[in-house]
Every structure is written in C-alpha cells, then in structure tokens.
N, C-alpha and C positions, 0 to 999 in steps of 0.2 A: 370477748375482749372489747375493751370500750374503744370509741376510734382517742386519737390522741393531737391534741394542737400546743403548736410552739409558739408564746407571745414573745417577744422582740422588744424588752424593752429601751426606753430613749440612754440608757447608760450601756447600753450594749448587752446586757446581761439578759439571760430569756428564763423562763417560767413555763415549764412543759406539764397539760393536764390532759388529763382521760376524763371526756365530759359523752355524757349520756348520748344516745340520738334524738334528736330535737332539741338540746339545749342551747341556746342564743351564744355567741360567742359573748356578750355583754355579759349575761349571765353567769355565766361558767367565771369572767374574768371576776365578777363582783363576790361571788361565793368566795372564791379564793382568794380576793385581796390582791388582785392583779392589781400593781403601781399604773397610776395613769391611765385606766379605766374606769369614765367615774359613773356613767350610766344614769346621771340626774334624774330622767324620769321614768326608770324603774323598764324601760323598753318598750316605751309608745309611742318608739319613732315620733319626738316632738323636738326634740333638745340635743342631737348630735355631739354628747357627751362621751362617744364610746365609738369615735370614730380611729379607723385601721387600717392597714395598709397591706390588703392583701399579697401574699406570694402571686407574680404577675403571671406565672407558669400553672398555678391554677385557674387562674378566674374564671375560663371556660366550663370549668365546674361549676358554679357559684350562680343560682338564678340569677336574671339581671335585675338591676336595682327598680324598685317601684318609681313612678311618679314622685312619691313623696318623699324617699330615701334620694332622689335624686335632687328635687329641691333643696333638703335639707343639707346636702352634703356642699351647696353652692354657698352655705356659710358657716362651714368646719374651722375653728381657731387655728389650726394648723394648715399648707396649703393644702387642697384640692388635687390628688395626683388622678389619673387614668385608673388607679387600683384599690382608692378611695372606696372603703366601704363601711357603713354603720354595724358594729356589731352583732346591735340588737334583730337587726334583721336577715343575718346569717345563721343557721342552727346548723349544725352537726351530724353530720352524717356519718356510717360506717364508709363511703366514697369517698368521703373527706379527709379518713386516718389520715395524718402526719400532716397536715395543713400548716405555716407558719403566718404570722403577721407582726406586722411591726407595729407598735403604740408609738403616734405620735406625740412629740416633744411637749405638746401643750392640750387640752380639751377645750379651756375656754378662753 
C-alpha cells in the first residue's frame, strides 16, 4: 500500500493521493493537478512555488529544512509560518502515510 497525503486546499476542499515512496510532495501535487501547486522550477529548490503548510503534529517527522529550503522559504508569496515547507523538498515515505498539508492562498 502506497502511504497516502491530504492537500488542503485554499477553498477548503482537499485532494487525497497515494504517492510512491520518495516522491516530492511537489511532485505528486504537479502529476495530479493539485490547484495551487505550481512547482515553476520543476523541484530544484530555486523558485518556492510549491510552498506548504505542513500538519504541525507532524513535523517532527519531516527532515529539517536545508540551508537553502530555509532561505528560500524567507520569501514565500504567502506568509512564512513555523510549518512552512517547500514541497519539492519533502518525499514520501511509508512513515509519512496520512500526512496533511495545506496549499497556501497564493505561490507568487
């Protein structure tokens, strides 16, 4: 069984997938047309276009964010929360099954 993540989207409505292990949450959202994931540069942590708001009850799960995911997140279109995380740099784990996030209102 593949693990399974809830997006959140800005209308309140959510988008639940079964994404591979190792697939970026960017990823996964861009495959499937996730609203409001827009992933500009393809997931090379450059362009914080697939920025998310993790479940704050996970993050302990969640490696902490790189140097540069941490840079980058200091100028995300939407604010900046504590749970603030770049998609493209989360992947999927079976630890991860039922994971939620919320798509911020804006990318750019």
């Amino acid at each position: 069984m593949l693990p399974a993540v809830t997006y959140i989207l800005p209308d309140g409505s959510r988008c639940s997938l079964d994404l591979s292990d190792g697939v970026s949450l960017m990823q996964g959202a861009i495959e499937n047309a996730v609203p409001g994931v827009l992933g500009d540069c393809g997931g090379a942590c450059v362009c914080a276009t697939c920025h998310l708001y993790v479940d704050e009850t996970r993050l302990g799960e969640l490696d902490a964010p790189s140097e540069l995911e941490d840079e980058l997140l200091n100028g995300v279109a939407a604010p900046r929360r504590h749970n603030s995380r770049l998609g493209c740099q989360v992947r999927m784990t079976k630890l991860l099954d039922g994971l939620v996030v919320v798509v911020p209102e804006r990318q750019r």
